[in-house]
MOPAC internal coordinates of N, CA, C and O (Angstrom, degrees):
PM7 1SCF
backbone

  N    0.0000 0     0.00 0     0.00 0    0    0    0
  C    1.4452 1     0.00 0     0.00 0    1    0    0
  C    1.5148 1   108.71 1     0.00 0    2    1    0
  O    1.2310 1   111.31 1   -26.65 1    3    2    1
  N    1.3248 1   133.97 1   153.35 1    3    2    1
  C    1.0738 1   146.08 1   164.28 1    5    3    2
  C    1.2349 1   116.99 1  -148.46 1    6    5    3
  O    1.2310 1   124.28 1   -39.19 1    7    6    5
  N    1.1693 1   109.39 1   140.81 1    7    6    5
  C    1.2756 1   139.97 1  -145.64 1    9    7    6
  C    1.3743 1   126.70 1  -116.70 1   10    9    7
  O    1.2310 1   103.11 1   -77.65 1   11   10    9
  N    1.1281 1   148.61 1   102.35 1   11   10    9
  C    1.8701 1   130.65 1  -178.65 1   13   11   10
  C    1.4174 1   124.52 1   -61.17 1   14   13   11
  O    1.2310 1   130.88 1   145.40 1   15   14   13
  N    1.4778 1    96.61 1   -34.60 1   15   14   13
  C    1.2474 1   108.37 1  -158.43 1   17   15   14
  C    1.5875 1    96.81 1   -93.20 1   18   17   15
  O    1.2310 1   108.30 1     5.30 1   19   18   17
  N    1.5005 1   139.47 1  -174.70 1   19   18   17
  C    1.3571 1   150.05 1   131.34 1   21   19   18
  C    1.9161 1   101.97 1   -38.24 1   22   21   19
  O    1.2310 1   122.00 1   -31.79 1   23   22   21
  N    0.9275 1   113.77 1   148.21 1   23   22   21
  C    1.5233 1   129.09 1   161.34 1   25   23   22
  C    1.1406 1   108.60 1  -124.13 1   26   25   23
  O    1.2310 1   113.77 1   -73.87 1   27   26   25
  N    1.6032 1   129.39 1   106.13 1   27   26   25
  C    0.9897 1   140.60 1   -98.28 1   29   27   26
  C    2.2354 1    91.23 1  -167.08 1   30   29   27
  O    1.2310 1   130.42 1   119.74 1   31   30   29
  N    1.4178 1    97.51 1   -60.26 1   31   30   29
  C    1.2999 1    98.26 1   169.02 1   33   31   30
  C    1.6813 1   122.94 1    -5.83 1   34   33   31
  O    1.2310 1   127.01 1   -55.86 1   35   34   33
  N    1.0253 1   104.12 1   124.14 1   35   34   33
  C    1.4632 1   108.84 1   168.16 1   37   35   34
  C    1.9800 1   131.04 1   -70.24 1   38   37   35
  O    1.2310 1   133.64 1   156.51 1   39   38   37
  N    1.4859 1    91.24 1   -23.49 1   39   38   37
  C    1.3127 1   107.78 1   153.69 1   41   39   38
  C    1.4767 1   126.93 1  -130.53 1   42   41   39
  O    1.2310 1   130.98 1  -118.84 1   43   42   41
  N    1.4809 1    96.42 1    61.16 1   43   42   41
  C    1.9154 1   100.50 1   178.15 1   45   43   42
  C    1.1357 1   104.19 1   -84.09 1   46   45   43
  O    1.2310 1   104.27 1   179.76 1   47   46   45
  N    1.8112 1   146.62 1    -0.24 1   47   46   45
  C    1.2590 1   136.91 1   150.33 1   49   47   46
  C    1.3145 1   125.09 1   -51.28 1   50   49   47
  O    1.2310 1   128.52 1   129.77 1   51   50   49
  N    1.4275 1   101.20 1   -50.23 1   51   50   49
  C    1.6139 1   119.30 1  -175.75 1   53   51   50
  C    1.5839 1   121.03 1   -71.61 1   54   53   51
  O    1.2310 1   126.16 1   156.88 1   55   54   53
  N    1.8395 1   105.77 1   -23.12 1   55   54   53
  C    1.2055 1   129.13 1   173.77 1   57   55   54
  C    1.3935 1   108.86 1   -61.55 1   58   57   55
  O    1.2310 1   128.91 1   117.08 1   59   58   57
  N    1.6452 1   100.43 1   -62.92 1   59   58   57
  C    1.5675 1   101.04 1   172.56 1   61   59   58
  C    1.5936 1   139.33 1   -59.46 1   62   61   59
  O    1.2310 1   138.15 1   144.04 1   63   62   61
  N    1.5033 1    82.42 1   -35.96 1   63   62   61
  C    1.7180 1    81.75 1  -178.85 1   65   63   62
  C    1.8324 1   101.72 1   -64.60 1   66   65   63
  O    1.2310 1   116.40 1   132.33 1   67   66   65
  N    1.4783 1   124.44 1   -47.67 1   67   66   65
  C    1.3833 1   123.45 1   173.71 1   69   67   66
  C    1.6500 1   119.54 1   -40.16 1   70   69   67
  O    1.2310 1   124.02 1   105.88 1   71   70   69
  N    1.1110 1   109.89 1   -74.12 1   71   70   69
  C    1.8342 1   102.22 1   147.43 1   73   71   70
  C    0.8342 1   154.50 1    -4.03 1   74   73   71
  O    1.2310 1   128.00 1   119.06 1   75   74   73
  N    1.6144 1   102.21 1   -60.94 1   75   74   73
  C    1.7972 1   128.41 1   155.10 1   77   75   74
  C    1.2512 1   117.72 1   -58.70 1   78   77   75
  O    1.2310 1   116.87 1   142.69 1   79   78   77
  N    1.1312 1   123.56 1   -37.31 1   79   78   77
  C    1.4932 1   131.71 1  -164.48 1   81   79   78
  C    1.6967 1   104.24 1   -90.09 1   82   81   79
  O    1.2310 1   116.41 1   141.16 1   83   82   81
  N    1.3867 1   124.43 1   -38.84 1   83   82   81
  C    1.0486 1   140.16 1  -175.19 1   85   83   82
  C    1.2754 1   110.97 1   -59.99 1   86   85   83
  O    1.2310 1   129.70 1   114.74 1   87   86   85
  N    1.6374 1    98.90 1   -65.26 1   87   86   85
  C    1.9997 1   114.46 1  -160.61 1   89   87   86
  C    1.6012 1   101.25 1   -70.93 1   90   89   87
  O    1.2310 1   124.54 1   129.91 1   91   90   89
  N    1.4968 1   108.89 1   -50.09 1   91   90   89
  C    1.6759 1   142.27 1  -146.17 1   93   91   90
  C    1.4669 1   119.90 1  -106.12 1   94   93   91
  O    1.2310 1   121.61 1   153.35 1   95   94   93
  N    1.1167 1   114.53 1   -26.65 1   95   94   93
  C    1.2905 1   146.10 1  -176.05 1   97   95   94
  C    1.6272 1    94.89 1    33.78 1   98   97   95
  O    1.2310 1   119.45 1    50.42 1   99   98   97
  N    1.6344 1   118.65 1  -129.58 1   99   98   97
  C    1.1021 1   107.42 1   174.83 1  101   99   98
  C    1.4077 1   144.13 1   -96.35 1  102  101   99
  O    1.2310 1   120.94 1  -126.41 1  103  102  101
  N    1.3236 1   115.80 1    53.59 1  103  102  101
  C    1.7533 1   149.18 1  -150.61 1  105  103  102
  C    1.4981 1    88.86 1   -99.61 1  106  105  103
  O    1.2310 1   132.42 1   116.90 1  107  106  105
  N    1.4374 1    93.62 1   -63.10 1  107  106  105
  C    1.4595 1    99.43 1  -147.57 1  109  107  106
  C    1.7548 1   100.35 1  -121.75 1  110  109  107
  O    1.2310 1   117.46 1   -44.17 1  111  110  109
  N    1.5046 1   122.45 1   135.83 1  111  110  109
  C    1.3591 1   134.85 1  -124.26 1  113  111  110
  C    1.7117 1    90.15 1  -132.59 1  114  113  111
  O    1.2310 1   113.06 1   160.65 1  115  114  113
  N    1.1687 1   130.72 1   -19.35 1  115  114  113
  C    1.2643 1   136.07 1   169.67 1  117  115  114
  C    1.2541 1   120.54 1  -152.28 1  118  117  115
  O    1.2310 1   117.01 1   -14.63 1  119  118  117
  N    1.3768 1   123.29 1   165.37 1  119  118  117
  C    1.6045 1   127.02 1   174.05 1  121  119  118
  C    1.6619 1    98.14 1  -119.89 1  122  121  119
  O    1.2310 1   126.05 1   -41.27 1  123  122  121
  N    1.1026 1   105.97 1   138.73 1  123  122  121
  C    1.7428 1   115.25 1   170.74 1  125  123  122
  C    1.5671 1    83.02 1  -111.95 1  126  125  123
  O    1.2310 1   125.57 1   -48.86 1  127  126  125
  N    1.1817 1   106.90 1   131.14 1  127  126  125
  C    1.6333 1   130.91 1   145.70 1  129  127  126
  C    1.3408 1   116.54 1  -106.54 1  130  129  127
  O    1.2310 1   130.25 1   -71.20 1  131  130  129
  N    1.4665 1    97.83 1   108.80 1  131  130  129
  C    2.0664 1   113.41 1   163.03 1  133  131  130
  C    1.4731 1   103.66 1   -82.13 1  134  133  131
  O    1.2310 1   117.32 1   -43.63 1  135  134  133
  N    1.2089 1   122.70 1   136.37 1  135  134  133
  C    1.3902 1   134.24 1   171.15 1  137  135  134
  C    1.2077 1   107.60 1  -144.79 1  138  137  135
  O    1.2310 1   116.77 1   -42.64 1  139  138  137
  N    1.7049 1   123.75 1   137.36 1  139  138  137
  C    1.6476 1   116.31 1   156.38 1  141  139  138
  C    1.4060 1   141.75 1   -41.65 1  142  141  139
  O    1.2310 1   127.05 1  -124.15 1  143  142  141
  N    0.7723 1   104.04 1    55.85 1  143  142  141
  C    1.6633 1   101.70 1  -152.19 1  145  143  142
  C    1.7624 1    98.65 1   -71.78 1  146  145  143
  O    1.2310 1   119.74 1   -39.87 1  147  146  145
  N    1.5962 1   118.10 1   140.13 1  147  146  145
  C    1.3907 1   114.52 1   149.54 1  149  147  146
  C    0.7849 1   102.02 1   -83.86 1  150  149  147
  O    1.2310 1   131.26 1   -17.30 1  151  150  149
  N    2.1621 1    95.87 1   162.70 1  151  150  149
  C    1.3865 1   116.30 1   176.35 1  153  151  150
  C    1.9364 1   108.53 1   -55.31 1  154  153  151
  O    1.2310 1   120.49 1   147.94 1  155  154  153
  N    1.3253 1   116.67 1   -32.06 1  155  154  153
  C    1.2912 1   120.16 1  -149.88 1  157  155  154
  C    1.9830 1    96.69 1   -89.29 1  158  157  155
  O    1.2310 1   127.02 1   158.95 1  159  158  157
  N    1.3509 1   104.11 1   -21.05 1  159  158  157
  C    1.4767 1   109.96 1  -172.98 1  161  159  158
  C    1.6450 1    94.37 1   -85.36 1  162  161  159
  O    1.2310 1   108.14 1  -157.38 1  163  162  161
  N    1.0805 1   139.75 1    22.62 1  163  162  161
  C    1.3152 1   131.74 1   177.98 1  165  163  162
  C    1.4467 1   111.94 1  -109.99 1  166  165  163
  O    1.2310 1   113.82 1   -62.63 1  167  166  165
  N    1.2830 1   129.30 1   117.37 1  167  166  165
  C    1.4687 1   157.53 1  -175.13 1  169  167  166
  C    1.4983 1   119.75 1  -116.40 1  170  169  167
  O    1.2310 1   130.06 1   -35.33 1  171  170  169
  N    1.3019 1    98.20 1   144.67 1  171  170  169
  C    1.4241 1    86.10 1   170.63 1  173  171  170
  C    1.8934 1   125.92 1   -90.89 1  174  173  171
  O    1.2310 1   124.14 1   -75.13 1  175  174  173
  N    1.2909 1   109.66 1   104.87 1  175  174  173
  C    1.6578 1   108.22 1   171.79 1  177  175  174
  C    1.7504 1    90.68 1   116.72 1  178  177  175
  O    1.2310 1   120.50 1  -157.08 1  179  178  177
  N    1.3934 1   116.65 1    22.92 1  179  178  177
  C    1.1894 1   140.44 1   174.73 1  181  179  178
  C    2.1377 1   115.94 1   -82.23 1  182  181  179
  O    1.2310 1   134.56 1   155.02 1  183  182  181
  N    1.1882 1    89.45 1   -24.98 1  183  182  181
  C    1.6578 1    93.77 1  -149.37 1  185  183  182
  C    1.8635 1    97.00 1  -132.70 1  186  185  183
  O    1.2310 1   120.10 1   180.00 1  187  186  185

């Protein structure tokens, strides 16, 4: 997935795995999300 924005969600784990399971079912074993991230937009429990 890639992203424009920050992914930011407080549950973008749970997002993904739902996603995964949905689109991908059991093919595909993880999601990598690329996002722009700034240095300054980086938090911890952010991503």
């Amino acid at each position: 997935m890639i992203g424009g924005e920050p992914m930011v969600h407080p549950h973008m784990d749970k997002i993904c795995d739902m996603m995964r399971e949905e689109l991908w079912g059991k093919y595909v074993r993880e999601i990598l999300i690329i996002s722009n991230l700034h240095p300054k937009m980086l938090k911890k429990g952010t991503l």
